[in-house]
DRENDO-916960 format. One record per residue: residue in three letters; x, y, z of N, C-alpha, C in turn. Coordinates in steps of 0.2 Angstrom, whole numbers, padded with zeros to 4 digits, always signed. Layout:
ALAXYZXYZXYZ
...
//
This chain:
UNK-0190+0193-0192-0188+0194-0199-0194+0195-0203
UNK-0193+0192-0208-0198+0193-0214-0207+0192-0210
UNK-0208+0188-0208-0214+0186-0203-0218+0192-0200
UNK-0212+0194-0198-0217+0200-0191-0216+0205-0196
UNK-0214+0207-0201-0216+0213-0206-0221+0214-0212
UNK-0221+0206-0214-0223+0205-0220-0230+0202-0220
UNK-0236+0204-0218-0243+0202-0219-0245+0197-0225
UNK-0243+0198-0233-0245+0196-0236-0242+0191-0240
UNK-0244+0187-0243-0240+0180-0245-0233+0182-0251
UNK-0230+0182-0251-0224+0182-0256-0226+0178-0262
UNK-0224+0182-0267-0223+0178-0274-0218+0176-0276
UNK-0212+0180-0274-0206+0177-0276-0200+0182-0272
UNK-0195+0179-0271-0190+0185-0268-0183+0185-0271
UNK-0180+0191-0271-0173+0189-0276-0168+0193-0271
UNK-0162+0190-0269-0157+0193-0266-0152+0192-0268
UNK-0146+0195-0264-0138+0193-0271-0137+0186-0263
UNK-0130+0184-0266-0129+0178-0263-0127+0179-0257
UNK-0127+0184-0254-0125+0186-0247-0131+0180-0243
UNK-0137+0182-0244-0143+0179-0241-0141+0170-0243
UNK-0138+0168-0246-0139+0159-0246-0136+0157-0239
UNK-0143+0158-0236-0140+0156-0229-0148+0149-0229
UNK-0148+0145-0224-0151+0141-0221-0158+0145-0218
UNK-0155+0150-0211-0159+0156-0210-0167+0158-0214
UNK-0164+0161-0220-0166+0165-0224-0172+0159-0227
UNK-0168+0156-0229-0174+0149-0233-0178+0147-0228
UNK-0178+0148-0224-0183+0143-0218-0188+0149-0217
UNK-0183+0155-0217-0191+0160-0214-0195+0161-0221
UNK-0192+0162-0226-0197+0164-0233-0199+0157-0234
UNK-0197+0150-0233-0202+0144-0234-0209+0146-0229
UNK-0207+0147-0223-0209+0145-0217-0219+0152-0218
UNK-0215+0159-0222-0220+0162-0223-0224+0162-0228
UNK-0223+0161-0235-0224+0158-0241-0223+0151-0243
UNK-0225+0147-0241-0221+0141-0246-0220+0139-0253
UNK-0226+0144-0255-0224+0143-0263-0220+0149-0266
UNK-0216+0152-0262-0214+0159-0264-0207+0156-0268
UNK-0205+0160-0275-0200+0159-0280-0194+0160-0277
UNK-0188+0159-0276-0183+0161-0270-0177+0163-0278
UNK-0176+0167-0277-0169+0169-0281-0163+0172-0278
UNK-0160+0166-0277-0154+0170-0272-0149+0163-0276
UNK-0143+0168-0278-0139+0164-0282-0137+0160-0276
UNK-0133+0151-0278-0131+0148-0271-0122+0152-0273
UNK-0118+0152-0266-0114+0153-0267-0108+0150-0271
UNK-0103+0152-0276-0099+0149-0280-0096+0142-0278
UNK-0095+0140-0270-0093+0136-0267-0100+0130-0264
UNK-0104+0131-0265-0109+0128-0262-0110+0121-0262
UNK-0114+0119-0259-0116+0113-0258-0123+0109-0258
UNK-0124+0105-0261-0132+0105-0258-0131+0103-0251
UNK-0137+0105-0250-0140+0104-0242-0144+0098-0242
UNK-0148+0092-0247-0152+0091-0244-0152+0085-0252
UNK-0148+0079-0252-0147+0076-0257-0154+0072-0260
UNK-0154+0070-0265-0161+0068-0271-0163+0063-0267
UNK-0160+0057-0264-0165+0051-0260-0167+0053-0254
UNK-0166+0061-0251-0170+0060-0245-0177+0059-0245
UNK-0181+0057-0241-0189+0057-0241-0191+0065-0241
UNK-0190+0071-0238-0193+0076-0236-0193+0081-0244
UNK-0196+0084-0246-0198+0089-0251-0192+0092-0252
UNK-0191+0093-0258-0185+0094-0262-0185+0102-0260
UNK-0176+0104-0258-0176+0111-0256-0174+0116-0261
UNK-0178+0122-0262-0179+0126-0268-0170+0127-0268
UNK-0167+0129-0264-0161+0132-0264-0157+0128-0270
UNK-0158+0120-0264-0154+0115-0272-0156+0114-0280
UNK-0164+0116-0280-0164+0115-0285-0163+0121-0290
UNK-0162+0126-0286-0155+0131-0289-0150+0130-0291
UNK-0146+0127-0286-0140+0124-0286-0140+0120-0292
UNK-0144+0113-0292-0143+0110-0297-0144+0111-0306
UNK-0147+0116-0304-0151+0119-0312-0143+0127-0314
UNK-0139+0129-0310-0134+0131-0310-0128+0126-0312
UNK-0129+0121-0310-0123+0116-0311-0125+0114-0320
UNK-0128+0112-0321-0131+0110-0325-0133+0112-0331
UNK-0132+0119-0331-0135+0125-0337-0130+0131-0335
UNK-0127+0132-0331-0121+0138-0330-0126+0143-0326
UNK-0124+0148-0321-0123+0151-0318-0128+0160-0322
UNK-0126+0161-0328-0129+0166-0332-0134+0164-0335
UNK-0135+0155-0338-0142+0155-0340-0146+0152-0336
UNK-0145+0151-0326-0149+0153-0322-0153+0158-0321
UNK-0148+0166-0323-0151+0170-0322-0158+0172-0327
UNK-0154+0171-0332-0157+0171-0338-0165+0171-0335
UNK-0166+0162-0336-0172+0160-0335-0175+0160-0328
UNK-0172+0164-0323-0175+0164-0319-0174+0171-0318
UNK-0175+0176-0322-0177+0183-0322-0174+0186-0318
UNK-0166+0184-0314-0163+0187-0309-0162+0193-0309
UNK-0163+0196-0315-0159+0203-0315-0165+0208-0312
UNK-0173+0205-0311-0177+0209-0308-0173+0213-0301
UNK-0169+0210-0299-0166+0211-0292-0162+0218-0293
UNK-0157+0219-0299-0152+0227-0298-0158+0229-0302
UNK-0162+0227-0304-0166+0233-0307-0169+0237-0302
UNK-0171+0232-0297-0176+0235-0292-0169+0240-0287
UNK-0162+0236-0286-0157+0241-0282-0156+0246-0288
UNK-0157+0245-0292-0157+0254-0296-0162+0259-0294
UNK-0168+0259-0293-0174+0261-0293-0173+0263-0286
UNK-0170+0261-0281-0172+0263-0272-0165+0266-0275
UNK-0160+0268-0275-0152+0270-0277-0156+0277-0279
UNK-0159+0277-0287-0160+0284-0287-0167+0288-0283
UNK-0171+0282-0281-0173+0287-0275-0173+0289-0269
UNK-0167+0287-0266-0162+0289-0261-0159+0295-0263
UNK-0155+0295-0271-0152+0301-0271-0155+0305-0275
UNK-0162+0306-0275-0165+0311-0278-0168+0314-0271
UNK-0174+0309-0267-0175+0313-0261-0172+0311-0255
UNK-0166+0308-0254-0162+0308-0247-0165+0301-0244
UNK-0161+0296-0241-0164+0293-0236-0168+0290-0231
UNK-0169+0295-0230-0174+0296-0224-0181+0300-0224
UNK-0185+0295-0222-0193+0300-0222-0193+0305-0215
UNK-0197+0310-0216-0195+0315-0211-0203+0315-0205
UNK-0208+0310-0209-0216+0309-0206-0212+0303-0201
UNK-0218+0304-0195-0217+0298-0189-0221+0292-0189
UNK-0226+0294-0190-0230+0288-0190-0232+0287-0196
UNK-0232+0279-0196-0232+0273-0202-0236+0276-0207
UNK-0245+0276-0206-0247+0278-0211-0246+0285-0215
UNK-0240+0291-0214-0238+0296-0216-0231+0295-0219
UNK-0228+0289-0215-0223+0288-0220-0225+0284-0225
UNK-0228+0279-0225-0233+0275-0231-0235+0282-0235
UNK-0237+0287-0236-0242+0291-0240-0234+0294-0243
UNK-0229+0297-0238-0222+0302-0240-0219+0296-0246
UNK-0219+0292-0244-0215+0285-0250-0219+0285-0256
UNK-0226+0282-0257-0228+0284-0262-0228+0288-0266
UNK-0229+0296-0262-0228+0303-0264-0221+0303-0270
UNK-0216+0299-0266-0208+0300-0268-0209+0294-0275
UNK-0213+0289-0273-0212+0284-0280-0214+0287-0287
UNK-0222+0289-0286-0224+0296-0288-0222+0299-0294
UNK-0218+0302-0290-0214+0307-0293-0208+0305-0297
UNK-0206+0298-0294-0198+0297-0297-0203+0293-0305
UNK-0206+0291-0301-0212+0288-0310-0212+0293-0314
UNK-0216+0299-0311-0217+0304-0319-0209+0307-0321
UNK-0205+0310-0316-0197+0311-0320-0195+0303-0324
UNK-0197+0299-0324-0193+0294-0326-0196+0294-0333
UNK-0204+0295-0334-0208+0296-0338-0206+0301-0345
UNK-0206+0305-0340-0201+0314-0344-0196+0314-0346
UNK-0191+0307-0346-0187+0307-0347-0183+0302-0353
UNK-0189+0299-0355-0187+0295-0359-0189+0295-0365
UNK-0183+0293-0367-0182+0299-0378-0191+0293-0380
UNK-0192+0297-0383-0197+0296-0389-0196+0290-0397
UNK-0194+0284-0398-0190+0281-0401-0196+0279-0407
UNK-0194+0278-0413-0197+0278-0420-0192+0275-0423
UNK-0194+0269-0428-0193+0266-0434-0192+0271-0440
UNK-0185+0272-0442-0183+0275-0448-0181+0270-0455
UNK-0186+0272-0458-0185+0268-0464-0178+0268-0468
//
C-alpha cells in the first residue's frame, strides 16, 4: 500500500470516510508516525481503543473524540479538512482538461508529462483569475 510507493515521510493525509478503516491507520502510522490523519470517523463509529488503556492514544479516536465534543463541521473547521476536495478539484480538472491517462512508459517520462500538465493547469488557472480592487 502506502509503503511500497511512498519513499518520503508524510505530513499529514486527508481522505473522505470511506478510508476509516483499521487497515489504513496502521499503514500511514506504521509509515509516518507522526503524519496528521484526516479521515472523518464514520457517523456510526466507535472508538477503537478506550482513555485507560496503557498503549498510545489512537489519532482516529482523538478524532472521534474532538467530533463528539465540538460537532462534526468545527472538526473540519479546525482541522483544515476541506484541503482534501480542494485537492479532488484540482486532479477532476486536470483529468478533464488533459484526459486520464499519461501516454509516456516509463516512470521518469511520466514524472516530467505530469508536471508538464500541472504546469500548465497552474498558468490557465493563473489567466484566469478576475483582477479584484477595493472600490471606495
Amino acid at each position: 500500500m502506502v509503503a511500497q510507493q511512498i519513499e518520503q515521510t508524510l505530513l499529514s493525509c486527508a481522505a473522505d470516510g470511506a478510508y476509516d478503516k483499521r487497515k489504513v491507520y496502521d499503514v500511514l502510522n506504521a509509515h509516518s508516525p507522526e503524519v496528521e490523519i484526516l479521515i472523518p470517523p464514520r457517523k456510526n463509529a466507535h472508538i477503537w481503543q478506550h482513555g485507560n488503556a496503557k498503549e498510545e492514544r489512537l489519532k482516529r479516536d482523538e478524532n472521534l473524540r474532538y467530533i463528539r465534543k465540538h460537532g462534526r463541521p468545527q472538526w473540519k473547521e479546525d482541522s483544515a479538512y476541506h484541503i482534501r476536495s480542494l485537492a479532488e478539484t484540482i486532479v477532476f480538472r486536470l483529468k478533464t482538461i488533459f484526459g486520464d491517462k499519461l501516454s509516456a512508459r516509463l516512470i521518469e517520462t511520466q514524472t516530467t508529462q505530469a508536471l508538464i500538465r500541472c504546469t500548465a493547469l497552474n498558468r490557465m488557472t493563473h489567466l484566469g483569475l478576475p483582477q479584484a480592487c477595493k472600490v471606495a
